[in-house]
N, C-alpha and C positions, 0 to 999 in steps of 0.2 A: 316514347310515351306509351305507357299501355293503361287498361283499362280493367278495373276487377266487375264490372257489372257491365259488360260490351254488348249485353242484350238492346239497353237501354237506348244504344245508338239508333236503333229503327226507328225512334221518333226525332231525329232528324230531319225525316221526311217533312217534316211539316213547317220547315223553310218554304213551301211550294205556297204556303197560305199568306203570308203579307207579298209574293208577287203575284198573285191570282186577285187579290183582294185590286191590286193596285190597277189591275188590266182590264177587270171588269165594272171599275167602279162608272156608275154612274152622274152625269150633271144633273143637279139636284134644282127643282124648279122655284123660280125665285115669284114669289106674290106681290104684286102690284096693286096698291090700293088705287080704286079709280070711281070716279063719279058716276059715270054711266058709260054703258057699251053699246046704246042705239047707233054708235055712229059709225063704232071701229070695227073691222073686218076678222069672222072668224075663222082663225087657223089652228088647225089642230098641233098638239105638242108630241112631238117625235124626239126621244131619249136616244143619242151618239154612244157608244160605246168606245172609250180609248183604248186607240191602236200601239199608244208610246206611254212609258214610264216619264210623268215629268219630275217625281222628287224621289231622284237613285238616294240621296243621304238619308231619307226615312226609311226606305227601302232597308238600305245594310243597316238598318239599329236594331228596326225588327227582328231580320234574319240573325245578326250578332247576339241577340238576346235569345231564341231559341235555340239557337246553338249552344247558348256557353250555360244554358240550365240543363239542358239535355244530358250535355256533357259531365256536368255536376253529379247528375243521378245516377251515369256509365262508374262514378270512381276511380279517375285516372289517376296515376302515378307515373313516377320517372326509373326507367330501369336501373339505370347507374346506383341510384341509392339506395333501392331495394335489393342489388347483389351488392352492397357490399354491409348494406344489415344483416343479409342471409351469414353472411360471412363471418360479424363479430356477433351472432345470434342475438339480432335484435338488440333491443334496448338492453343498458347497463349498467346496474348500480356494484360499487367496489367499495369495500371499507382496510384503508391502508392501515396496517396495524404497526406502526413504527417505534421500536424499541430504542429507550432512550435511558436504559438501566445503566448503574455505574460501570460493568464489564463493555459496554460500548464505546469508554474514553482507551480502549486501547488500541493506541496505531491509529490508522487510517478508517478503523471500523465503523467509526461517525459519519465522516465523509460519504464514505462509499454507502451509508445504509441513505443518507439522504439525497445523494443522484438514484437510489432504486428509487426512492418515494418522489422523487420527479420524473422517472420515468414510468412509473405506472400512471400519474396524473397525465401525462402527457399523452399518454394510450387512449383518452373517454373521447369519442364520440363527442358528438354537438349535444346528443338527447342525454348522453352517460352522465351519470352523478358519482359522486366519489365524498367517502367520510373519512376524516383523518381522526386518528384515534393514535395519539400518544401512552407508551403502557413499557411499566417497570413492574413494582409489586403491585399496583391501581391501575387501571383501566382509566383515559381520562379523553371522553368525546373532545376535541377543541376544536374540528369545523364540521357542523351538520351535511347531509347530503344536500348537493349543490352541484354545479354545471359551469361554476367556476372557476376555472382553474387557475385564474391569476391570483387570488385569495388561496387556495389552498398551498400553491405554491408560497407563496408569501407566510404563511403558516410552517413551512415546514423550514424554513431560513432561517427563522426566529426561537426554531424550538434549539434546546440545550440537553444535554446531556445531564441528570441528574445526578443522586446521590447512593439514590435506591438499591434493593435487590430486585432479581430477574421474576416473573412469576406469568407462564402464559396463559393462563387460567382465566383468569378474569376478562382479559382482552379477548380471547375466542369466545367467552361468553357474552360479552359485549358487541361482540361482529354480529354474532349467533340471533340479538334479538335485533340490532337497527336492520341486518337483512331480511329480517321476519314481516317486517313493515313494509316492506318495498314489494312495489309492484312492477317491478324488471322483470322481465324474461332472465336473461343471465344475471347471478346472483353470486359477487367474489370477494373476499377474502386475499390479501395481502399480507404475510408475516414477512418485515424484514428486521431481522434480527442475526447475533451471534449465535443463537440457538445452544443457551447455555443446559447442559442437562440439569443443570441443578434447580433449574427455573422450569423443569416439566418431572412430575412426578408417577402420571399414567393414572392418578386418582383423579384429575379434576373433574370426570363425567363432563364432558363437554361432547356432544355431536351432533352435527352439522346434518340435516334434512336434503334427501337424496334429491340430485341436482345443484348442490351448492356448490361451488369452486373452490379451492382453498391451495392458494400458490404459494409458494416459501420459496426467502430468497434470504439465500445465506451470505454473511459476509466476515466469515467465523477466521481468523488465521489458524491454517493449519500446524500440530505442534508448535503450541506457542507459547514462551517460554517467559516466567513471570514470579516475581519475589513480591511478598507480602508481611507482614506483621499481624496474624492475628487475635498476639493477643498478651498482655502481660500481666506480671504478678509482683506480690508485693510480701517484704521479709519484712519484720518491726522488731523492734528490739529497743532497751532501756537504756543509757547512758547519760550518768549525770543528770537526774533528773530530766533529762530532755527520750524525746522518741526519735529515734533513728530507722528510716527506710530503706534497703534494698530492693533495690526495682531489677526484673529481670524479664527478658523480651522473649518472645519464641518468634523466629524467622522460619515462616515455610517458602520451598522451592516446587512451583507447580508444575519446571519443564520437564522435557524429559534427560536433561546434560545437566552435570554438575556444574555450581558455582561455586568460585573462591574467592577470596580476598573482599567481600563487603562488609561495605562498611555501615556499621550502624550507629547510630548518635542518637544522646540522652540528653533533650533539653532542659529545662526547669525554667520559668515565669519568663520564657522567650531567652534564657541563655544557655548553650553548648556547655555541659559538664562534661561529656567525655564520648569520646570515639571508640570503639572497640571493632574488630574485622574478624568475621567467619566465615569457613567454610561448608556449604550446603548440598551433598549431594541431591542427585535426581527423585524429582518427585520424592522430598525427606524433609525433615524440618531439624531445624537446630536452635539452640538457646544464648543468651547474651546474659552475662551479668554483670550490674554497673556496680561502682561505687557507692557506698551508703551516703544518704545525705542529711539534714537534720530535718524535723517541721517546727518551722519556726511561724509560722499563721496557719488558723483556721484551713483554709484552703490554699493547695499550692498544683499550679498546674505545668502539666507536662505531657513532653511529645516524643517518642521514639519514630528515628527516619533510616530505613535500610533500603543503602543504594539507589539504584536509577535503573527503569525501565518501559517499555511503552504504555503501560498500567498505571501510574504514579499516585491513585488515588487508594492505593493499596499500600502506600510504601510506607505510610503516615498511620500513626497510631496516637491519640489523641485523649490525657486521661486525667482525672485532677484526684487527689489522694488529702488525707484529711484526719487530725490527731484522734487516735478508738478514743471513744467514750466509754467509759464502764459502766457496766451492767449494776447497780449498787443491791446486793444482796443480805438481807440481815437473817441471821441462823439463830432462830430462839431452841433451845435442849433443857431437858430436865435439870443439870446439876448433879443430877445425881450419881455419875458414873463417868468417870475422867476419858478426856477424850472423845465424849462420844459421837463427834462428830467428824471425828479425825481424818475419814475417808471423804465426807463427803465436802470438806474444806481443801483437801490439795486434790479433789477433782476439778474443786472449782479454781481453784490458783492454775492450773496446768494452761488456758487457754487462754489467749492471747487476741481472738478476733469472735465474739469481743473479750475484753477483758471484766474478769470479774469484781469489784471491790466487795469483799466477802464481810463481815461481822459477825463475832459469834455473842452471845449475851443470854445467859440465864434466864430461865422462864421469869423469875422474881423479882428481877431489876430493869424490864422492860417499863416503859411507860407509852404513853400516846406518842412521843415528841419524837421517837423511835421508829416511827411509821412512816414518819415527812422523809419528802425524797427518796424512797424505797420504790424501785424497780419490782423488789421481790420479796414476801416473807415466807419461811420455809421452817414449819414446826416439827421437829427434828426428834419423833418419837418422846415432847413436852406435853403438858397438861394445855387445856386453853388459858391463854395468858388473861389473868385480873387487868394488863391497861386495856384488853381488846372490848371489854365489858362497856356496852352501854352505846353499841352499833360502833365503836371507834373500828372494828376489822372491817366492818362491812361497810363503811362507808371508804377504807381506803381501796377493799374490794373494788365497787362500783364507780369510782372515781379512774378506773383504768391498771389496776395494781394484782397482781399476781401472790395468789396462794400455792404453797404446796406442804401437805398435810402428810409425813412420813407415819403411817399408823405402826405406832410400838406398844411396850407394859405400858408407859409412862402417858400416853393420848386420852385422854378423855375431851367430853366435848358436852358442852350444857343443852338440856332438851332445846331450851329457850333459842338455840340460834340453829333454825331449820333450814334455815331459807340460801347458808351460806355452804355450808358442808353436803354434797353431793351422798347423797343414803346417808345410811343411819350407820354407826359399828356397833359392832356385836360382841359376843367373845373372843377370844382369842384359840385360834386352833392350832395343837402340837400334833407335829408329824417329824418328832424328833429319832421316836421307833421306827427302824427301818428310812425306807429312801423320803427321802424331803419332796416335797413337791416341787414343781414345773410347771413353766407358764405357758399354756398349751394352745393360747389363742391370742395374737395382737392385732392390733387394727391399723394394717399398714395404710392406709388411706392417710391416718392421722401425719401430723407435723412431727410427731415424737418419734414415732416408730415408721415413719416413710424413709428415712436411709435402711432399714434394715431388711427393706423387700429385697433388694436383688440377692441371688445365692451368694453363700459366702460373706454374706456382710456383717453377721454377727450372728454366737450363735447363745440363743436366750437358754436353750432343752438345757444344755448344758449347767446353768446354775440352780443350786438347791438351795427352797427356801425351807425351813424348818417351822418354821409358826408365823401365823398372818392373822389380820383379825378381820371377820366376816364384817361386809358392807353389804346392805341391805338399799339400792339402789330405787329411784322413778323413773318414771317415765319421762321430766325432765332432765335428767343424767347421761351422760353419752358414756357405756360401757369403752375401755379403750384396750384391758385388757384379763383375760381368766386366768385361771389355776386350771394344774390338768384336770380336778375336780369338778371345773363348771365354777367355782366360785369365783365373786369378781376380786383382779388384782389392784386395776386402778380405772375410775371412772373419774370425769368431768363434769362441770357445770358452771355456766355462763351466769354471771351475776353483772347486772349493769354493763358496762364497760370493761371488766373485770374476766379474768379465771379463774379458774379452782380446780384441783386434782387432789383427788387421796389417794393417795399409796399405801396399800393393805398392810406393807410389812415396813419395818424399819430399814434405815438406809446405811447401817454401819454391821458389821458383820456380830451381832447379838441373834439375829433372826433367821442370817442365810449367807451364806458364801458369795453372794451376787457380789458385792466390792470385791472381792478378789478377782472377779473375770473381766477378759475383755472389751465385753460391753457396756460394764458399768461408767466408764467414763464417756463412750459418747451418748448413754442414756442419759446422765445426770444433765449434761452441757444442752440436749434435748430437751428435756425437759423445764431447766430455767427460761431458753431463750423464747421456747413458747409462752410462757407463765407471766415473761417480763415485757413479752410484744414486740422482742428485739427486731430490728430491721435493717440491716446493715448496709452503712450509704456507699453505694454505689459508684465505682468509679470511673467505668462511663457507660454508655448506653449504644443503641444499636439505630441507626436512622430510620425511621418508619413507627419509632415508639412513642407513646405519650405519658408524659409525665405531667402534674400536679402540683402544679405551682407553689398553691395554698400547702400541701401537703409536704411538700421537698423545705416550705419555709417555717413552717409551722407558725404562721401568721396570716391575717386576714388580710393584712395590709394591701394594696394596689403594688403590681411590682412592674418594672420595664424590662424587658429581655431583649437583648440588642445578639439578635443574630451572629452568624460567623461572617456572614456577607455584610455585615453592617445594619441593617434593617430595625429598626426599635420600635417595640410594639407592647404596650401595655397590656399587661396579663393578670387575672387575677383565677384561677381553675386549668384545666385541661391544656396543653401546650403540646402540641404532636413537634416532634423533631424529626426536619426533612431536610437539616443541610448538616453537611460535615464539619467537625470543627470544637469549637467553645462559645456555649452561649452565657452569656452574663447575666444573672438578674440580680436585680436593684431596684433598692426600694424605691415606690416614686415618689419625687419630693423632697431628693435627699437622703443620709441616713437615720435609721430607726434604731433606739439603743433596747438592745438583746435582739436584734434578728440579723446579724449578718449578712453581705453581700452573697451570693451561691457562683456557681460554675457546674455547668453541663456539658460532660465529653463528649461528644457523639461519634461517631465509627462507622462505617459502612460493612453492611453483614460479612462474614470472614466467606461465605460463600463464594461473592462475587470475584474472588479471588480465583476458583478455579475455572477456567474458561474451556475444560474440555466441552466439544459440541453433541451433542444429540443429531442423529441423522435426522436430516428436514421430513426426510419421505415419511419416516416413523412417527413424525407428530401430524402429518396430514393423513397417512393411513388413522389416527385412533381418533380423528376428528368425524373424516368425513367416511371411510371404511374402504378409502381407494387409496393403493399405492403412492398412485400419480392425479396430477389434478385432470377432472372429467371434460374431454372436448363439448364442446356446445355442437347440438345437431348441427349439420350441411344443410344447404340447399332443398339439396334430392333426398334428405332425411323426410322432411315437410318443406314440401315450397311454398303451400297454401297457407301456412300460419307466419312465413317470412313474409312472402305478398302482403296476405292482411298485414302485418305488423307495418311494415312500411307505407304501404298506404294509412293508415292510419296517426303515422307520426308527418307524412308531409301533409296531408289536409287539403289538398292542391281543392277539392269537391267544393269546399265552401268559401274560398276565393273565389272561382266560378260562378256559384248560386249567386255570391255578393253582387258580382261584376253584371252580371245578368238583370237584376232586378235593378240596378241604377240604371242599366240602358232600358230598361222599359219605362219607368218613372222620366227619364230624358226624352223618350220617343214620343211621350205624354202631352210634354212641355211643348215640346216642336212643332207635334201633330194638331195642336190648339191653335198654335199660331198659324201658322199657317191654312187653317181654314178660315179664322177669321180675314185673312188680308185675300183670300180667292176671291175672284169676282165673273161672275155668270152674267151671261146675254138674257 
């Protein structure tokens, strides 16, 4: 036992006052009422001083009670506990940051990351708190700071291994602020993880305020050897009126030793179509190609599975495929010049994903009834067509429907419709003398011309245009592209729901050599699938995404989504996808006629796949700016801030105070009775 204020002790002393009190105390004279005293003899009163203690038990309550308040104000503690606070520097709050990303189902990695996360629990002190914080791509608190450890342990039993990818970011951020809250002396951090690199990028700005801990504990297999599927593709082709797929797999090998002989298999709606075996060298990838199959419904789903490994959640490729819809395109042209749409009708035939159903029809034999179900109209250097008259363009416009206005001789366009055609045209400029112009400005940001940013991907300088007709553009217009002149080539403008583009020059080679290059076809296919709002269904998704219910059904109806785990849960908006697999949605209630059942592939990121590690030290140096995690002062660093701490967590002072002030309130009680029952001569 020692003492932090042993000054204190000197009033000790004053035990000496309830035995002085008791040694000197006087017989106290008792009055006797009497009638008269002519008779009785007067003797004077002479006061005894006692020689003996007769009540020792009030005696030690008193002294018990000035001692044990005396004591209270000295601030004793217990050595033992105070070196071994000194030791784990005082009090201690930890937040276990336990990685439960899909790359931790490989091998024993599970296991062995959740005896670290019971053996750091098992580490806290009586006074220590500990936060379990589960963390894949999210960060997700599930037991607060607590002094529990049969709870957190129990917490971490129960937890699983998810679906997810790895991401340490969020979870150092999240240690970063519940340790911000805490009033511990020692302040730690826990990462037990595979320490996937792919899951640390060196941007997340995450760093930890000097004095923090930050321990990593790896539980990564060394050179660890691992086959995946990230990822497959799809061949369509026509046959007999029906659509025929070839499905073909890419196998990656993340060890570092070749493999041979696996086996890969091609399921469809749960049955084995075909087996095929490759060979993969070291860290390489290789491809599989199945046999064609037919689509015979809406939706058909399917699984490629290559081999067996301690990873298995990588071996599974998971994806539902579904007959193209075509793009329905109608080509209004003047008549007047055979052909003239020649180029820009087997640009449109050429593709396949999506597929175009083209129409070509005379400015003069159009009508309104021409408009219905049209994806796209494309005025193909024609006059404004007579059925468009009387808002019939511009309501198909605003209705969701795609223009595109090839400006040639043959374009004219009535003052009367402002509101649809993006600026005004103007003349027509020849720049037949000498070199043709070039289009000296695109706006790769856009949908149309964003494949053609990177180098090499297309080269526009290259085509001459010979005559184009000036567009006098507003300030509602979005410029998308110039002439080397400055003049604009082609601008936009949003009408309702709708598009609209004019194209300064015509699309067939009267105006410019552009169809003969090889950019004109992925411009053109560019330019429909934006115009038409094309959106191509997806055939599967990445787990951590959310998709739209309403929107994937295009129905408002109420739908049911029955999980890969089985779980069925009524959805109508927003649906995040966090388990691997196929999810179902169904209308609820039964079927609804025009909205078909769906299916959801989902996949786990192709990252998680490679499990090379990141050196631990590297993610704690860029945390907290130390190689290694910082020891907690010693003893003899400060013993005066261990002392206080320690005294301060056991309290022993006001146990004492307590215990004190009941034996005086006792001594109270006692001391009352006992003078009442005393009896004097």
């Amino acid at each position: 036992m020692s003492f932090l204020a042993p000054l204190f002790l000197v009033a000790s002393a004053a035990i000496g006052i309830p035995i002085f009190v008791h040694l000197i105390q006087r017989e106290r004279k008792r009055v006797i009422q009497f009638p008269s005293l002519m008779f009785v003899q007067r003797i004077p009163y002479q006061s005894v001083r006692r020689r003996r203690i007769r009540h020792w038990a009030l005696l030690m309550m008193r002294c018990a009670a000035l001692l044990m308040i005396v004591a209270a104000f000295a601030r004793p503690f217990l050595k033992q506990e105070a070196a071994a606070a000194a030791v784990i520097g005082g009090t201690r709050e930890i937040v276990v940051l336990l990685d439960h990303s899909a790359s931790m189902g490989y091998g024993d990695h599970w296991d062995r990351a959740k005896d670290a996360a019971r053996t750091a629990i098992r580490s806290l002190g009586t006074s220590d708190k500990a936060t379990l914080v589960l963390f894949s791509r999210n960060a997700e608190e599930t037991m607060r700071a607590t002094t529990d450890k049969g709870r957190l342990e129990a917490t971490v039993n129960a937890a699983k291994v998810d679906a997810d990818s790895t991401r340490y970011g969020p979870a150092l951020k999240l240690a970063e602020s519940i340790l911000s809250r805490s009033s511990a002396r020692r302040r730690e951090a826990v990462v037990i993880s595979d320490f996937q690199r792919a899951g640390w990028t060196g941007s997340e700005d995450v760093h930890f305020p000097e004095g923090y801990v930050v321990n990593a504990v790896s539980v990564a297999t060394p050179d660890a050897n691992n086959i995946s599927v990230p990822s497959v593709t799809f061949a369509r082709a026509e046959f007999s009126g029906q659509e025929r797929v070839t499905v073909s797999a890419g196998i990656a090998n993340k060890g570092n030793a070749p493999v041979a002989d696996v086996p890969v298999t091609l399921e469809m709606e749960g049955h084995q179509v075909q087996t095929q075996h490759v060979k993969v060298g070291a860290n390489a990838a290789a491809s599989v190609t199945f046999t064609q199959f037919t689509l015979d419904r809406p939706i058909v789903k399917g699984t490629v599975r290559a081999g067996t490994d301690p990873l298995p959640a990588d071996n599974v490729f998971h994806f539902t495929v579904s007959p193209a819809a075509p793009v329905s395109v109608l080509v209004i042209e003047s008549g007047n010049r055979a052909e003239s749409s020649l180029y820009l009708t087997k640009a449109l035939a050429i593709s396949t994903s999506p597929p175009f159903q083209t129409e070509v029809m005379p400015v003069t034999r159009v009508t309104p009834n021409n408009f219905e179900k049209r994806s796209l109209i494309i005025l193909n250097d024609a006059a404004f067509p007579p059925a468009a008259a009387n808002g019939a363009l511009k309501k198909f416009v605003e209705r969701g429907g795609g223009l595109l206005v090839a400006a040639g001789e043959h374009t004219t366009w009535p003052q009367g419709e402002t509101e649809l055609l993006p600026g005004t045209l103007g003349a027509t400029v020849d720049r037949t003398a000498g070199r043709g112009a070039t289009l000296g400005f695109l706006d790769h940001s856009h949908f149309v011309f964003e494949i053609f940013k990177a180098p090499r991907s297309g080269d526009f300088s290259a085509a001459q245009i010979y005559r184009y007709r000036t567009v006098t553009t507003t300030a509602a217009d979005r410029v998308l592209a110039r002439f080397d002149d400055g003049a604009v080539a082609a601008a936009e403008r949003k009408v309702g729901q709708g598009r609209v583009i004019v194209w300064a020059s015509a699309l067939d080679d009267s105006y410019s050599d552009l169809p003969r290059r090889p950019v004109y076809l992925p411009l053109v296919h560019q330019l429909v699938k934006y115009l038409a709002q094309f959106e191509p269904s997806r055939s599967w998704q990445t787990v951590g995404q959310v998709v739209d219910v309403t929107s994937l059904t295009k129905a408002r109806a109420n739908w049911v989504v029955v999980t890969p785990s089985g779980k069925r849960v009524t959805q109508n908006g927003p649906l995040e996808l966090d388990e691997q697999g196929v999810y179902d949605v169904r209308p609820a209630g039964g079927a609804v006629e025009g909205t078909p059942a769906q299916a959801i592939a989902v996949n786990i990121d192709p990252a998680e796949a490679d499990l090379t590690p990141i050196d631990p030290a590297e993610l704690v140096a860029a945390v907290t700016g130390h190689a290694a995690p910082v020891a907690a002062p010693s003893p003899a660093e400060n013993p005066a801030f261990d002392v206080k701490e320690a005294e301060k967590l056991q309290a022993i002072w006001w146990y004492l105070l307590l215990a004190g002030l009941l034996l005086l309130a006792a001594e109270t009680v006692v001391s009352n009775r006992l003078s009442q029952g005393e009896r004097f001569l």
